[in-house]
N, C-alpha and C positions, 0 to 999 in steps of 0.2 A: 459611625461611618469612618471607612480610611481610604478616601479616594485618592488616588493620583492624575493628574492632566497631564498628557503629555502633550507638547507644542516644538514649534520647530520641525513638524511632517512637510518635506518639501511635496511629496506624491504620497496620498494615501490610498491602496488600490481593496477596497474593501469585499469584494468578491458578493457585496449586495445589489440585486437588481435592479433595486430603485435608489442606492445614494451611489451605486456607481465608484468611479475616481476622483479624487478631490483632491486640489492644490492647495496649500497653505493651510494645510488641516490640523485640528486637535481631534484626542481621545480623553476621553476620563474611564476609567477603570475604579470599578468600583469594588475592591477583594476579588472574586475571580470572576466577574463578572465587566462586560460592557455596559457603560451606564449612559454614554454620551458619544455622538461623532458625528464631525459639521467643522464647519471655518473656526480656524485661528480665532476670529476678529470675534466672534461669538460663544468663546468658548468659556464654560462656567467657572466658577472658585473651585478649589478641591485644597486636599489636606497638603498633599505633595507634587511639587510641580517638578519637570524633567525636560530640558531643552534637548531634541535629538537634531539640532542646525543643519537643518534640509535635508535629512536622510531618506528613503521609499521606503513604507511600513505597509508589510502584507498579512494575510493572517499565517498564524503555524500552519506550516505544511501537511499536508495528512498521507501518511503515508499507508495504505490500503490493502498493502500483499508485501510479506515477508514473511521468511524462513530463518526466524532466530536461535531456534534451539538445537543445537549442535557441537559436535566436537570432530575435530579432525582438520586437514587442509588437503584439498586440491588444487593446489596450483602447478600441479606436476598434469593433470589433465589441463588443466586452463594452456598449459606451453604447448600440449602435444595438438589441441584444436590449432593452437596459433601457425602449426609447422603443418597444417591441412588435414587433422582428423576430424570425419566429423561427431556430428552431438547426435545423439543419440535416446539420452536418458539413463543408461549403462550406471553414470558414476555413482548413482543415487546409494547406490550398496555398499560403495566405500563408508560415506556417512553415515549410514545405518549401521555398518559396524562398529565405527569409533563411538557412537553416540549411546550406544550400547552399554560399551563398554567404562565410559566416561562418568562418576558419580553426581550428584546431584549439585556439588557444590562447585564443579567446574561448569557446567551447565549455566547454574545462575551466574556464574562470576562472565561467561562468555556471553550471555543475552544483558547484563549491564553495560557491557562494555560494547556492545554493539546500538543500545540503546542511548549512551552519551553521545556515541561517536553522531548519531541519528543529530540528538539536540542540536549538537554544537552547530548543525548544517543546516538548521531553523525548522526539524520538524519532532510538531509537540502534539501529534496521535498518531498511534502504528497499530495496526493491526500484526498478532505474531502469532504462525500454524506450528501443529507438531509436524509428523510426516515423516523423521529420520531415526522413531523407535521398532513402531512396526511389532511389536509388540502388545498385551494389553498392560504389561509394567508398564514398558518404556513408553509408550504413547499418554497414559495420564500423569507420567511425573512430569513430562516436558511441556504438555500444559498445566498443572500446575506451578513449574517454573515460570512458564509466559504470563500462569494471571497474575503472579506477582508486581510484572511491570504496566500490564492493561489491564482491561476489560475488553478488548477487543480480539478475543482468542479463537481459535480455529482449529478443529478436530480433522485432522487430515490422514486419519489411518489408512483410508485410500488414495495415494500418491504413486507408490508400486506394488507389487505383490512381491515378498522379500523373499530371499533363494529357497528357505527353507518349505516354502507354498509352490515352488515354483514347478512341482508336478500335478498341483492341489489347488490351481485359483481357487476354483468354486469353496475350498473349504476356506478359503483364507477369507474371500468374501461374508460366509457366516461370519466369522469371526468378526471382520468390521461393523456389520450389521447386528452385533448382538452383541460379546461380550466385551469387547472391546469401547465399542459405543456407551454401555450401560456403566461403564470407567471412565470413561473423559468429559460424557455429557456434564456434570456438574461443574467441570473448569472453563465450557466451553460455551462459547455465545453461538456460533456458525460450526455448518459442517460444509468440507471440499470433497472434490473427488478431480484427478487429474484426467481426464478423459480424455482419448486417442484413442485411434485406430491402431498402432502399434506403441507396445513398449508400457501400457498403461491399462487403464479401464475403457470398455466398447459402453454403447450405448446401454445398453441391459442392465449392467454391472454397475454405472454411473447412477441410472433411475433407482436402482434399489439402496444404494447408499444413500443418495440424498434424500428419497423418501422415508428410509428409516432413520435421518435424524431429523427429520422434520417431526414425524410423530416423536421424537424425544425431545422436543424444543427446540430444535436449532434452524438456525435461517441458513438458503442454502447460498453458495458462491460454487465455482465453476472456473477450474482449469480447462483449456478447450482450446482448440485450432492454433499452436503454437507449434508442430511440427509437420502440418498437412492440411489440409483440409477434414472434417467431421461431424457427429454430431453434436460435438459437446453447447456450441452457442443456441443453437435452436431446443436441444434438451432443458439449458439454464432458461430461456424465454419461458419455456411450456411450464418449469413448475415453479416460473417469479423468482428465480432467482435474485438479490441484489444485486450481483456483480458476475460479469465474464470476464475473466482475465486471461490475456496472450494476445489474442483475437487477432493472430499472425496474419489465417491464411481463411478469407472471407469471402463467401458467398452473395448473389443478391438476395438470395434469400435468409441466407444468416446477418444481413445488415437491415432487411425487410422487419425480420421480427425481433430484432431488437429497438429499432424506431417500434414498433405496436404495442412490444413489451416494459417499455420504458425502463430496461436493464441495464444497467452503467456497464461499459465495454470499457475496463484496466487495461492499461496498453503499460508494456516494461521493457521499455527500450534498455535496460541495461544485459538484458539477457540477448539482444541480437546482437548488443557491441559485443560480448566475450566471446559469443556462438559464432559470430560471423556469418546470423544468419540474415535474410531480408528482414525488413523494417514495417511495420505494421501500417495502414495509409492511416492516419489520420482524419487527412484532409478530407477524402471518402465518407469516413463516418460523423464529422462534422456535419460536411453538406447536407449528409442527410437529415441532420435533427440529434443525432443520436449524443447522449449524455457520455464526456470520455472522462474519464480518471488517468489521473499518470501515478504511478509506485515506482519501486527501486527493485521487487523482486527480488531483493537482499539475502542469498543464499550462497553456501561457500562453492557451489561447483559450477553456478554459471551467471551469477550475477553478483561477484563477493561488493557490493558498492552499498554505500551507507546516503550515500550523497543524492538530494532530491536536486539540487541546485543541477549537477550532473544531468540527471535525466530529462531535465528542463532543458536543457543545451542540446541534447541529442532531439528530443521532440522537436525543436524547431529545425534545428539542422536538418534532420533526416525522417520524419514524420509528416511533416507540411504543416507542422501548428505557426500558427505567429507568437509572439512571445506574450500577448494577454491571453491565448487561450490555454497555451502550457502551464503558465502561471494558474489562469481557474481550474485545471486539472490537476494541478498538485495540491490543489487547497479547497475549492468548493468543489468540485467533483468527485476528489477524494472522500468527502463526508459524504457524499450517496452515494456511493459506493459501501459504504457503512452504517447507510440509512439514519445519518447525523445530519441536525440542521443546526448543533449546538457548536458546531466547529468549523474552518474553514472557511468562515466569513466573517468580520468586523462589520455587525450591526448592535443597537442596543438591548440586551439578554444575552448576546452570546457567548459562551468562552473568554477571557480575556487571555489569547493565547496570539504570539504578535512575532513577526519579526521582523526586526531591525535593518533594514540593508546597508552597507558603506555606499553607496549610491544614488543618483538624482530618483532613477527607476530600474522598474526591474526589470527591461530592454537589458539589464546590464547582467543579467545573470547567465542570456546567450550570448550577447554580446562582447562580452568577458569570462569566456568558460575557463573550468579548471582553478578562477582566482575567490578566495575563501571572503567572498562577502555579506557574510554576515555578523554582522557589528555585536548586536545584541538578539539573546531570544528571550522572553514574557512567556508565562507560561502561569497561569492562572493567576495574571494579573501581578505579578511578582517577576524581576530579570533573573537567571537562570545561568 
């Protein structure tokens, strides 16, 4: 055994339904595992003790949608949206180019470094898609770059249809549903499809991607209603998707069957701050029951942000969450959104994956946007 206790939790917000929050809390960690958590005053012997003097200890963030694998920059689009152009989906091509073009070893040097950048900001799971080879090269080297850092990888050959298809959907579609697919399935846990009415995949096209990586193992997730209204949230209910991610622009009917469908609704508020587009209601899909996640959407052309702490700021400000529900949606929402119960909560078996706040609580992570508080990350029971 090489436990550690950690004591000195001024607020421990453990993202469990039945221990709740807890003042004056310990943990013990047991290797990477939770082994203990309860009162200071009760708390057991271990090998290595660690006083953190009143700090808020939440679990690692879980961050649930990202677009890591890339090469290029746009921040010559990110100025020209800022000066009133709008979003479109357009730039997607520019990074299909570069990424292209880019070897394997700028690749992984760019998804580490975007991956540190993740830690330093307390989040310790990411889900990371292809999406910007388009390709059937380019789309299983870039997930085999991503499985290097997870296991939570995502086959996103359908994102757009790249110029060279662009008088040929239908053939490019084969291509994603077949050979394409029959390439990445091994790197990949889930398959996406970005669905829209413009700019993207229609209904038809969405249903046949996802069902053809469902028949190859993959669990489905769902880009959808981020620049309109669509079918993409009611398509992701019908065939159990995990996750609907954007979930912009919502119907009663698409908030209907996601309450029936119990499909976690990802919301990435960092794509409406660069877009400058409306804000996703939150508050809305709260009321109604519905399970939300919050991500970063970390991608270079309309959401370059690394920072969950961030999008927890903007969800409260501008979503309608209060700052406990942003907080369980960057951390326990995030793992059903990933169909994890092994992460995003501090109960005993889970993850010993933890972060540290400089603060009494994490009120303070809206309440103090922009200031870099997080003290320490834990991350399979180990600081990081």
């Amino acid at each position: 055994m090489n436990a550690t206790l950690l004591t000195g939790i001024g607020l421990l917000a453990t993202q469990d339904p039945e221990l709740g929050e807890i003042e004056n809390a310990a943990l013990v960690l047991d290797e990477a595992r939770v082994a203990w958590v309860g009162s200071a005053r009760q708390a057991p012997s271990a090998d290595l003790h660690v006083n953190l003097v009143g700090r808020c200890v939440v679990p690692g963030f879980v961050d649930s949608h990202a677009h890591l694998v890339f090469a290029g920059d746009r921040s010559a689009e990110f100025a020209a949206r800022m000066a009133g152009m709008p979003y479109a989906a357009g730039g997607i091509a520019t990074t299909v180019e570069a990424t292209r073009a880019a070897g394997d070893e700028q690749l992984t040097a760019t998804v580490a470094r975007l991956v540190e950048e993740m830690r330093r900001q307390g989040t310790t799971t990411v889900e990371i898609k292809g999406g910007y080879g388009l390709t059937v090269h380019d789309e299983a080297r870039s997930l085999a770059v991503a499985r290097g850092f997870t296991t939570e990888t995502t086959y996103l050959g359908a994102h757009v249809v790249p110029p060279e298809y662009a008088s040929d959907p239908d053939g490019y579609l084969r291509l994603v549903t077949g050979p394409m697919l029959a390439a990445c399935a091994p790197y990949a846990r889930w398959v996406d499809v970005f669905c829209e009415p413009r700019g993207a995949f229609d209904a038809d096209a969405s249903r046949a991607v996802l069902s053809a990586g469902a028949a190859a193992g993959l669990r489905p997730r769902v880009h959808a209603n981020q620049l309109g209204p669509g079918p993409g949230v009611q398509l992701a209910c019908e065939l159990g998707a995990a996750s609907v991610d954007h979930c912009t622009h919502l119907s009663a009917a698409d908030v209907a069957a996601l309450v029936d469908s119990g499909t976690v609704a990802t919301l990435l508020p960092g794509a409406e701050f660069s877009t400058r587009s409306p804000y996703p209601d939150a508050r809305r899909l709260l009321a109604a029951g519905v399970t939300v996640a919050l991500a970063t959407d970390c991608n270079p052309g309309t959401s370059y942000t690394t920072s969950m702490p961030f999008c927890i700021a903007l969800a409260v400000r501008e979503m309608g969450m209060t700052p406990a529900e942003a907080v369980h949606a960057a951390t326990a929402g995030g793992a059903a959104a990933l169909d994890r119960d092994d992460v995003g909560v501090l109960r005993p078996g889970a993850r010993a994956d933890l972060v540290v706040l400089d603060a009494p609580s994490y009120v303070h992570l809206a309440y103090r946007p922009g200031v870099p508080l997080v003290a320490q990350v834990w991350k399979d029971g180990h600081p990081v």
